[in-house]
C-alpha positions in Angstrom: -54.0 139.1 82.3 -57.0 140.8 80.7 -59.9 139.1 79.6 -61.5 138.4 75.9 -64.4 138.6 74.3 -65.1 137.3 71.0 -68.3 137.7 69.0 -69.1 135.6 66.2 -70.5 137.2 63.1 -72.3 140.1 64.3 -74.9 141.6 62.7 -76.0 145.2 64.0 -73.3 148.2 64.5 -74.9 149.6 67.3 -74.9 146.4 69.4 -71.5 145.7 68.9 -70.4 149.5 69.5 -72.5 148.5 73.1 -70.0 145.3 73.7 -66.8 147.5 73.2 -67.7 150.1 75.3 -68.5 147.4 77.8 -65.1 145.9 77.4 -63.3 149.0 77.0 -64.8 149.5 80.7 -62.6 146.9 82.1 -59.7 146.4 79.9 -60.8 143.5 78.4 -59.7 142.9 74.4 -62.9 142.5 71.6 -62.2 139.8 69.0 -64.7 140.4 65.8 -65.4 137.1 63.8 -67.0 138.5 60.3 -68.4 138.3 57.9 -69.4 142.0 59.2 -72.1 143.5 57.6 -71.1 147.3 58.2 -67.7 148.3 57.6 -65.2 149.3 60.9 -65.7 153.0 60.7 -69.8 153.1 60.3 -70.5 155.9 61.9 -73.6 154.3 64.2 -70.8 151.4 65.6 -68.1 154.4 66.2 -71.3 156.2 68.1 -72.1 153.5 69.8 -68.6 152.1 71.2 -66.3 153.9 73.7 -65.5 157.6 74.3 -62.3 156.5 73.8 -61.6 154.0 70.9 -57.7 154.4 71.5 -58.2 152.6 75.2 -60.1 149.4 73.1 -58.0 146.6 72.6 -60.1 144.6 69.2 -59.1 142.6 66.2 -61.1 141.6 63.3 -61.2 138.0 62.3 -62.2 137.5 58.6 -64.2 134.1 59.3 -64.1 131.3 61.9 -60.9 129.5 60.8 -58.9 132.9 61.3 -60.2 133.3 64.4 -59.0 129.6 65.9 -55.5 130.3 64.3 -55.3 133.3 66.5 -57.0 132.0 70.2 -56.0 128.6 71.5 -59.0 126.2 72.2 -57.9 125.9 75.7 -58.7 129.3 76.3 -61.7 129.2 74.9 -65.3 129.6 77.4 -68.2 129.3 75.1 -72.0 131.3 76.3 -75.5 131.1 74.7 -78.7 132.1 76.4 -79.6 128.3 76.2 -76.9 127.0 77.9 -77.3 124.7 80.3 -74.6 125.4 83.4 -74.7 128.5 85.1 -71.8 131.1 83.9 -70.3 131.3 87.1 -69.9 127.5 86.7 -67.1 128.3 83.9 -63.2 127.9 84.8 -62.8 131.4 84.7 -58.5 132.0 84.2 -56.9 135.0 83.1 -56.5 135.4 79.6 -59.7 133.5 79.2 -61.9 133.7 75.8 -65.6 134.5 76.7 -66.9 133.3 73.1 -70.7 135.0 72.6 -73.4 133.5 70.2 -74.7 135.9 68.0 -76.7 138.5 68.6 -79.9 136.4 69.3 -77.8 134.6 72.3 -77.3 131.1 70.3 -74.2 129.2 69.3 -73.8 127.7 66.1 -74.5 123.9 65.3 -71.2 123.2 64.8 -69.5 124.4 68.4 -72.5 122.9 69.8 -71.1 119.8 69.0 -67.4 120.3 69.1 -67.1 122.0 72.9 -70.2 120.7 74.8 -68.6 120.8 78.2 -67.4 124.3 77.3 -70.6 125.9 76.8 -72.3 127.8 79.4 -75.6 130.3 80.1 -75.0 133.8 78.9 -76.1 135.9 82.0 -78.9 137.7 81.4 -80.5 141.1 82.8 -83.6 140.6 85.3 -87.3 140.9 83.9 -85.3 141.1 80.0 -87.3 138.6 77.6 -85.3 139.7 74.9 -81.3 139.3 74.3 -79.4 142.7 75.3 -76.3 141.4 74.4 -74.3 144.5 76.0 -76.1 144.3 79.2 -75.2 140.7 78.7 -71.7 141.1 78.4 -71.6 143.3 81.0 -73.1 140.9 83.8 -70.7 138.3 81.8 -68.0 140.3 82.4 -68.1 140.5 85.6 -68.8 137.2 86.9 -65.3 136.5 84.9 -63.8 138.9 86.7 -65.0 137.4 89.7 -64.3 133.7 89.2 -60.7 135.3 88.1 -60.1 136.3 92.0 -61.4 133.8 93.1 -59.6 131.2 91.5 -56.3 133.3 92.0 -57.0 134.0 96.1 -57.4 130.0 95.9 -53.8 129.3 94.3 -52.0 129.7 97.9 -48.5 129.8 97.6 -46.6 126.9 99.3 -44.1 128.5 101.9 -40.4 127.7 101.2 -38.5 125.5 103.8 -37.4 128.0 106.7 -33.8 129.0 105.8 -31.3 129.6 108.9 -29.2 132.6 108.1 -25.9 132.9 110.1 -23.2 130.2 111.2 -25.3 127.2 110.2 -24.6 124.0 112.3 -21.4 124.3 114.6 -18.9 121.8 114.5 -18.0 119.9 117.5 
């Protein structure tokens, strides 16, 4: 199952044509949660995203309550430069929700308080002082993709009881 990303209000076409080419890179779906300030065909966000639009999996959520009608909480991993645990801390699954802060790397207030335990450090490119938030998404990207594996190669499958194929048990 693919992964999500979901960016809450963006604010600058060209950084969020940057995070859909980064998750039309590896299949994973883009969830927009407006108000946006630039309209879906602005000519610098088109630019900016993939080659290929057509391969991108996105939505557009008109506001915050739209957007939790549509994801389940559950699913939902929540990143800010500021946070606390490592990313590769998070319970990556399939079908997880990698939830981004806005384009300075910070959460709102009000998941802050809501999903503590659920917020995690948005990786961050070496030597960067400043938020690259498609570089970011990138490395975030693909520690999910690695705590994915991992978590399936540690699901081992219990072997069913040995079955004996032929006459079964003679009678005596």
């Amino acid at each position: 199952m693919p992964l999500h990303v979901a960016m809450l209000e963006p604010q600058t076409a060209p950084v969020v044509g940057a995070v859909a080419r980064q998750c039309a890179a590896v299949d994973a779906s883009l969830h927009l949660v407006g108000p946006l300030p630039f309209a879906a065909d602005d000519e610098r966000f088109r630019r900016a995203g993939p080659d290929d639009w057509s391969r991108l999996d996105w939505w557009l959520h008109p506001g915050w309550r739209d957007f939790r009608d549509a994801m389940s909480r559950e699913r939902c991993l929540y990143f800010a430069i500021d946070g606390e645990r490592e990313a590769e801390a998070a319970p990556f699954r399939g079908n997880s929700v990698l939830v981004v802060g806005t384009e300075d790397g910070l959460l709102p207030e009000r998941i802050r308080e809501k999903y503590p335990q659920r917020i995690f450090r948005l990786p961050m490119p070496p030597r960067k002082r400043k938020v690259d938030l498609g570089a970011s998404v990138e490395l975030l990207l693909g520690v999910a993709a690695e705590g994915v594996a991992a978590r399936t190669a540690s699901v081992v499958a219990t072997p069913a009881a040995p079955m004996r194929y032929g006459r079964g048990r003679q009678r005596r």
